[in-house]
KEKE-3310 file (N, C-alpha, C; in steps of 0.2 Angstrom, whole numbers, plus 5000, padded with zeros to 4 digits):
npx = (5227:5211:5203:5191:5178:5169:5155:5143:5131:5137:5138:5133:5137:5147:5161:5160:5156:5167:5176:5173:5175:5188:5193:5189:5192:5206:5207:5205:5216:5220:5229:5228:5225:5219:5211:5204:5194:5190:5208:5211:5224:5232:5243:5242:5231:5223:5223:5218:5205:5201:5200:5189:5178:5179:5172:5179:5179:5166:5152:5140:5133:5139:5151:5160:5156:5160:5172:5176:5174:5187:5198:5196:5195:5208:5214:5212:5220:5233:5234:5237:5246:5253:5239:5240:5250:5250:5241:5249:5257:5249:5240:5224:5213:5205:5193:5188:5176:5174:5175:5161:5158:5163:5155:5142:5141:5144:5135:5125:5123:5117:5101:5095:5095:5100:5112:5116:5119:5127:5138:5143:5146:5157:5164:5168:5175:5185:5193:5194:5199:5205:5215:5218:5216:5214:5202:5190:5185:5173:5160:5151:5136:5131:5115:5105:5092:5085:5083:5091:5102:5100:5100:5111:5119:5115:5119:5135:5149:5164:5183:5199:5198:5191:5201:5206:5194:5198:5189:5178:5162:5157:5155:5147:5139:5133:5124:5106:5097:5103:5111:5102:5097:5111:5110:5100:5106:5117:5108:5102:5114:5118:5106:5109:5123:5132:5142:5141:5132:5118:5119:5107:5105:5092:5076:5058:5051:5056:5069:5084:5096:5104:5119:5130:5121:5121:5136:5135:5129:5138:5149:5144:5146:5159:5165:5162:5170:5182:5184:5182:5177:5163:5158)
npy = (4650:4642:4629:4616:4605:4591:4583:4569:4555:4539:4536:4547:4556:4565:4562:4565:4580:4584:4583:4594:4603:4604:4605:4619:4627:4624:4633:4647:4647:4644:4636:4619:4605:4590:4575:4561:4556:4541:4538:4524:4516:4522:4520:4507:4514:4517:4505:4497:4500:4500:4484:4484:4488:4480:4471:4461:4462:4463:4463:4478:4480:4474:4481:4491:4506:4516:4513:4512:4525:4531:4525:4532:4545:4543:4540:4555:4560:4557:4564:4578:4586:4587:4593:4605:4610:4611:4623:4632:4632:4640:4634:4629:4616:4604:4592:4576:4572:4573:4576:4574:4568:4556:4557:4556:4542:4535:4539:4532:4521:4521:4518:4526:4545:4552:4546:4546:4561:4563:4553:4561:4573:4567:4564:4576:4585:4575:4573:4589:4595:4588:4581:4591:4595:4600:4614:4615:4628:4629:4618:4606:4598:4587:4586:4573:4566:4550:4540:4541:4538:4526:4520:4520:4514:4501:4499:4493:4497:4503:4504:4512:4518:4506:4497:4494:4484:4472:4465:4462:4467:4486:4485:4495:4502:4492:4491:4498:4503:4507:4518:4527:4529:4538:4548:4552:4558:4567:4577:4582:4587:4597:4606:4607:4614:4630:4630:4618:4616:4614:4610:4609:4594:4590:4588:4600:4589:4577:4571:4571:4584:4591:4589:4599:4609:4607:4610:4624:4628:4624:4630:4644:4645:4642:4654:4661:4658:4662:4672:4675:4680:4681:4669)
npz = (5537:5532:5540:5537:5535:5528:5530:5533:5528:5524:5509:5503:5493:5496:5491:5480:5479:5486:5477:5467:5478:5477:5463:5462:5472:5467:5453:5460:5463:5478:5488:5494:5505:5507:5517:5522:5536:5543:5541:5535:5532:5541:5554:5568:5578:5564:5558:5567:5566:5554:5555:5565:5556:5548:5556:5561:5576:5581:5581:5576:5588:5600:5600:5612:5610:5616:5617:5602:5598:5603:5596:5585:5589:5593:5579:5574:5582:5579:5567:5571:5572:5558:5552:5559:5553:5539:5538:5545:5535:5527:5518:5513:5522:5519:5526:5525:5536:5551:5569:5571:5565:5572:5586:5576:5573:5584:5595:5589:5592:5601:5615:5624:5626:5636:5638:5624:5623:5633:5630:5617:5621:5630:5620:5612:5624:5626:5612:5608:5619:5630:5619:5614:5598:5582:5579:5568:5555:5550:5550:5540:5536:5524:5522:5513:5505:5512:5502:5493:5499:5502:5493:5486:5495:5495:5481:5471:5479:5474:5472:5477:5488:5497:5498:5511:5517:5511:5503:5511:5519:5526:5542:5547:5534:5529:5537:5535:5544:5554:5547:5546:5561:5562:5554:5560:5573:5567:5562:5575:5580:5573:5575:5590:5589:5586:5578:5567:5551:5541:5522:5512:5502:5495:5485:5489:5485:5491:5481:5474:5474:5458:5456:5456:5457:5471:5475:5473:5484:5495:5490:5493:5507:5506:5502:5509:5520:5517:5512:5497:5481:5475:5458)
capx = (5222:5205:5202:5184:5175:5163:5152:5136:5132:5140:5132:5127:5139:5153:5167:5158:5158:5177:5180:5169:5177:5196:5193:5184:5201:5213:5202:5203:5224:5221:5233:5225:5226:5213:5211:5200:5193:5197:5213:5212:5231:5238:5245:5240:5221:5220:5223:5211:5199:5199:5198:5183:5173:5177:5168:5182:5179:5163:5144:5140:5132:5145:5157:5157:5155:5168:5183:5176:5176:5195:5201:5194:5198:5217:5219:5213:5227:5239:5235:5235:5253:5249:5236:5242:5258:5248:5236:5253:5261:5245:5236:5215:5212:5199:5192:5181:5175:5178:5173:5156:5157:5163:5148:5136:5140:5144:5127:5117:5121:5113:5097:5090:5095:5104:5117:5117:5121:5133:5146:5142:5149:5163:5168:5171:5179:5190:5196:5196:5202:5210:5219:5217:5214:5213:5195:5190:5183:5168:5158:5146:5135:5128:5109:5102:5086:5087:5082:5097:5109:5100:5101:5119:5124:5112:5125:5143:5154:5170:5187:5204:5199:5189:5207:5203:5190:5201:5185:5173:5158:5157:5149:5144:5139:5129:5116:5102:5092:5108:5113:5097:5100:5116:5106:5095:5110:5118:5104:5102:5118:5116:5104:5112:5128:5132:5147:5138:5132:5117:5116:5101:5104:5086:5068:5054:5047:5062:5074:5092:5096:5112:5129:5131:5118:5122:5139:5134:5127:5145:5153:5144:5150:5169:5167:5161:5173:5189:5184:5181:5174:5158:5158)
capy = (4648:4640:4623:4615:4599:4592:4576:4565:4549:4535:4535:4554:4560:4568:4561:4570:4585:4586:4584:4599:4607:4604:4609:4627:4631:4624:4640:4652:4646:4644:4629:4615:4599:4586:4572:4558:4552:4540:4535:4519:4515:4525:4513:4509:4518:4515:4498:4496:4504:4496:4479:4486:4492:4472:4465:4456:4463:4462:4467:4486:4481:4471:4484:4496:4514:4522:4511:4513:4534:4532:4523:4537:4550:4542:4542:4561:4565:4557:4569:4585:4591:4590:4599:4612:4612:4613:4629:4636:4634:4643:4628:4627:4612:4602:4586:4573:4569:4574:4577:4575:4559:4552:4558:4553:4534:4531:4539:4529:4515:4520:4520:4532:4551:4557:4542:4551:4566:4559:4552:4566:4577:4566:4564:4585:4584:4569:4575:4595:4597:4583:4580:4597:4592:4607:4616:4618:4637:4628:4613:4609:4593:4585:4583:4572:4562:4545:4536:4542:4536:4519:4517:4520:4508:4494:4497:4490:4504:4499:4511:4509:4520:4501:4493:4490:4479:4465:4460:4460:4472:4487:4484:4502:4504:4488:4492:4504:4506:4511:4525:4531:4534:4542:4550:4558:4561:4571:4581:4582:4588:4602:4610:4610:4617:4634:4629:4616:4619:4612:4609:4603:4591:4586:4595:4596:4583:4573:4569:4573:4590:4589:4588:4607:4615:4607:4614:4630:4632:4624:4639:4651:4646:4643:4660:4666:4658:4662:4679:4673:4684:4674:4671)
capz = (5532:5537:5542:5532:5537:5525:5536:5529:5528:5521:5500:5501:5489:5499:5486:5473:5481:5489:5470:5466:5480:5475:5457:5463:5475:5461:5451:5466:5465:5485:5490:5497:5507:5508:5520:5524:5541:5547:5538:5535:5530:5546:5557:5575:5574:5556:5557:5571:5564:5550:5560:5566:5551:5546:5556:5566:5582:5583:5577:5578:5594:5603:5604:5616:5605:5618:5612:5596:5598:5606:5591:5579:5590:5591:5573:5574:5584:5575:5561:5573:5571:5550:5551:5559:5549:5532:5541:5544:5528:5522:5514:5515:5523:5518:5529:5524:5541:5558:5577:5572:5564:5575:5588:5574:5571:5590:5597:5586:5595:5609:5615:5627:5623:5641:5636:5617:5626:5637:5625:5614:5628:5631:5613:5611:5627:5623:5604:5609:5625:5632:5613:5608:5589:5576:5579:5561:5554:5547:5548:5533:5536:5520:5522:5508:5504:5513:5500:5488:5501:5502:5485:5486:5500:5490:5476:5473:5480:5471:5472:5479:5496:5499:5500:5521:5518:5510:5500:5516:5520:5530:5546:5543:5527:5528:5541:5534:5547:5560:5545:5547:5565:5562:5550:5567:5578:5564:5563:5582:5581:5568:5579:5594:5587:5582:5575:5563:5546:5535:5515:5511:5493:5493:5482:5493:5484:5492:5475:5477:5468:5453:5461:5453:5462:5479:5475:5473:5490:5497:5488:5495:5513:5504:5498:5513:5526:5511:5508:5492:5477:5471:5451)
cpx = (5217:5205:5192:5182:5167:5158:5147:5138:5136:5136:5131:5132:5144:5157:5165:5159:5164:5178:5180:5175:5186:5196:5192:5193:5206:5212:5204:5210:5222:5224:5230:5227:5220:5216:5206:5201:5189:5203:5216:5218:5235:5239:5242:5232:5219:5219:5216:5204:5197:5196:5190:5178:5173:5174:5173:5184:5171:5158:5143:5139:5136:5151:5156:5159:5158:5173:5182:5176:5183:5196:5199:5196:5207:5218:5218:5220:5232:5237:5234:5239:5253:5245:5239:5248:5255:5245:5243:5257:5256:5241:5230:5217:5208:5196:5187:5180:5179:5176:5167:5152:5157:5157:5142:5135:5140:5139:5123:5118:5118:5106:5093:5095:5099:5108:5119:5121:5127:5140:5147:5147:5155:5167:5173:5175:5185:5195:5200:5199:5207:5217:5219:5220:5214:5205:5195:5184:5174:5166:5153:5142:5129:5120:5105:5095:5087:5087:5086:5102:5108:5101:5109:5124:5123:5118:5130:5146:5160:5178:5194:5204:5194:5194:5206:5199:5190:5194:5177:5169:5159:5153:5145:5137:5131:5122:5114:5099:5097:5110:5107:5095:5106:5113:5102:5100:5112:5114:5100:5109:5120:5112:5105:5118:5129:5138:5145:5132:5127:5116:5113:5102:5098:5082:5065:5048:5052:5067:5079:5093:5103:5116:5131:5127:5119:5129:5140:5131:5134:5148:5153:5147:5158:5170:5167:5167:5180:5190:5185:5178:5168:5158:5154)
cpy = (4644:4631:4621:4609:4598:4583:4576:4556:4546:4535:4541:4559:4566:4569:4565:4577:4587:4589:4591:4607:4610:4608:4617:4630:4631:4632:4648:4653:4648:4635:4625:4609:4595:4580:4568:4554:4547:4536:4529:4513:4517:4517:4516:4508:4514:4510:4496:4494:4500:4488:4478:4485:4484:4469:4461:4458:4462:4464:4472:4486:4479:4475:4489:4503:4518:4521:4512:4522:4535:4530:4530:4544:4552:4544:4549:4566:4564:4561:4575:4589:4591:4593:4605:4612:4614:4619:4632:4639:4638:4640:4630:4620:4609:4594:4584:4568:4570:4572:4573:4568:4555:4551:4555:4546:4531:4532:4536:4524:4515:4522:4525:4539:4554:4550:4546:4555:4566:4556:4557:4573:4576:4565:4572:4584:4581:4572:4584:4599:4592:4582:4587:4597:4600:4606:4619:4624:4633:4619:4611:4600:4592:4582:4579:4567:4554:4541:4536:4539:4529:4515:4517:4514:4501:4493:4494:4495:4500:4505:4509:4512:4512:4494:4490:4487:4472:4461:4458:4467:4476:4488:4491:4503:4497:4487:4496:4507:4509:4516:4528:4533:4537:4547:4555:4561:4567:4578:4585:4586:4597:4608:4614:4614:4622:4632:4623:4618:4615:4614:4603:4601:4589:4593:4595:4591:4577:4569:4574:4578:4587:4592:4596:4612:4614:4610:4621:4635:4630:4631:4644:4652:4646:4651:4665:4667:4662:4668:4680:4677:4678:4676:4663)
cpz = (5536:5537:5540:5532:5534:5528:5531:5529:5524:5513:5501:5495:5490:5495:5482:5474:5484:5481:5468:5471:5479:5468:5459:5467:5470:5457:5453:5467:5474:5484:5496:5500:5505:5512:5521:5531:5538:5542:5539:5535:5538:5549:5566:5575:5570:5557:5560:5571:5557:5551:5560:5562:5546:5548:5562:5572:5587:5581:5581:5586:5599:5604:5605:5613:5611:5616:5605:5596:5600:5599:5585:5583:5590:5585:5572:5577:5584:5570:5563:5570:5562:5549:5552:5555:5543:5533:5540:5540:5524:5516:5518:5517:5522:5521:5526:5528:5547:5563:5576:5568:5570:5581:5585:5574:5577:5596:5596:5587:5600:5609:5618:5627:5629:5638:5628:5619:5627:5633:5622:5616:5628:5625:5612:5616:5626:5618:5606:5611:5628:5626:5610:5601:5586:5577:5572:5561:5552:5545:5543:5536:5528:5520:5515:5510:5507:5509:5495:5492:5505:5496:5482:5487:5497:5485:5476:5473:5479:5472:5477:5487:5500:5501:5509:5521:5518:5506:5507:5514:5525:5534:5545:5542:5527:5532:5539:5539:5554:5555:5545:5555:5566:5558:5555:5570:5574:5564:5570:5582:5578:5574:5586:5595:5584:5575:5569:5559:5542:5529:5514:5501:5493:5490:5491:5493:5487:5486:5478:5473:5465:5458:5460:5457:5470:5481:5475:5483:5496:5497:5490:5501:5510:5504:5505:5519:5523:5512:5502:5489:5474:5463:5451)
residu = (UNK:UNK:UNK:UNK:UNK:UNK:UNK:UNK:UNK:UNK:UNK:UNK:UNK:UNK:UNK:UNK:UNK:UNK:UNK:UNK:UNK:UNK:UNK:UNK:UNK:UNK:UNK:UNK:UNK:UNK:UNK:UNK:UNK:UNK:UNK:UNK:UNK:UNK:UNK:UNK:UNK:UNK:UNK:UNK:UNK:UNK:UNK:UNK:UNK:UNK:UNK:UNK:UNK:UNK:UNK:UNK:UNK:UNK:UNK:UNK:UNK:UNK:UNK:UNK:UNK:UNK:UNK:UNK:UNK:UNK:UNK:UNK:UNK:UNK:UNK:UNK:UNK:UNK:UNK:UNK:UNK:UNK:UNK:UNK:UNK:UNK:UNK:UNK:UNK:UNK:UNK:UNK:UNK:UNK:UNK:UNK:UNK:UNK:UNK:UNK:UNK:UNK:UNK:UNK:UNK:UNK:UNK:UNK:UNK:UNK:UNK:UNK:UNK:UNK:UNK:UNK:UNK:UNK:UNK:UNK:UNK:UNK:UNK:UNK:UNK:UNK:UNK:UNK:UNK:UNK:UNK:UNK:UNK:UNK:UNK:UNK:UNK:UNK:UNK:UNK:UNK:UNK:UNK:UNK:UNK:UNK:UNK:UNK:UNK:UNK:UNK:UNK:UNK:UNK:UNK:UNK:UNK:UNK:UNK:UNK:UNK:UNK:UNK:UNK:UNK:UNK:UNK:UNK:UNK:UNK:UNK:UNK:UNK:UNK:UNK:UNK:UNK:UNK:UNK:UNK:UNK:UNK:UNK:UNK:UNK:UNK:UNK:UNK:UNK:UNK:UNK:UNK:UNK:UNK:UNK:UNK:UNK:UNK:UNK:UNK:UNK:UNK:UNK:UNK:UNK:UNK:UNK:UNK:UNK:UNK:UNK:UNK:UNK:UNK:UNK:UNK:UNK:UNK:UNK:UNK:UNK:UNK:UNK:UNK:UNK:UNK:UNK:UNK:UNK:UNK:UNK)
# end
């Protein structure tokens, strides 16, 4: 079965669409997994990781964005032997969040563009080949309006997947102007990659399109990587 990786910034409406995407396979009776990077609960990584995204290691800048792409790369390959076991059993895999996060958020700390490169490089490397991780069938990156996905993060994001925060912010989540470089690299990354995928949610007047039509253009790639009948 295929392996499916759907990326975007923090607030761009991911969650809404996994949903989207899980209801349509339920539909299609194809048997699914789902996942979220990074798993914040696993132990080791997770914990980590979560540490991190508190705050209690250090501000975005203070910590060197290689130890921070190990740690996320770790907890990926503690969930390699799982993936492949669901692929196996004939489950669709569905991520939310992979490789190419992690390249997105540990790029935008940096400033000159052969160092971008440079880790960038060394992340695939690191994840793909050295952890030989499950290469998934199909990456999808969520391009939306930035100004929907500042409007997001200004909000209270509330939910039990916020359990790792203990009640704190994440360092993340709370810079605008660093997810708007994640926001470039991503898009940097789109074009350099055949293997990566844009859906564009925004008009051309820049508003966000309904959550129903941004799904329809998911489905066409579901349909397409699935061998899906379109309806």
């Amino acid at each position: 079965m295929k392996f499916i990786v759907i990326e975007g910034l923090d607030g761009s409406g991911k969650t809404t669409q996994l949903n989207l995407v899980e209801d349509y396979l339920q539909k299609q009776k194809i048997k699914s997994k789902f996942l979220h990077f990074p798993r914040n609960d696993a132990p080791f990584f997770g914990e980590m990781i979560s540490r991190f995204l508190r705050g209690e290691l250090g501000s975005i800048d203070k910590v060197d964005p290689y130890v921070v792409a190990m740690l996320y790369a770790g907890d990926r390959n503690d969930a390699a032997k799982m993936i492949r076991e669901w692929l196996d059993e004939g489950y669709a895999v569905i991520a939310d969040r992979y490789l190419y996060s992690n390249i997105g958020f540990q790029c935008a700390k940096l400033e000159k563009a052969e160092d971008k490169e440079r880790l960038a490089t060394w992340i695939k490397k690191l994840e793909y080949e050295y952890f030989g991780i499950p290469v998934p069938d199909l990456n999808l990156f969520l391009k939306v309006p930035f100004e929907f996905t500042k409007n997001s993060l200004l909000g209270k994001r509330t939910g039990s997947d916020r359990d790792y925060l203990l009640g704190n912010e994440d360092i993340h989540e709370a810079d605008l102007e660093f997810q708007r470089k994640v926001r470039e690299i991503y898009l940097w990354q789109v074009k350099a990659n055949d293997d990566f995928e844009q859906i564009d949610c925004g008009t051309e007047d820049g508003k966000m399109l309904d959550p129903q039509k941004i799904f329809w253009k998911i489905q066409k790639r579901l349909n397409d990587i699935l061998d899906l009948t379109a309806n």
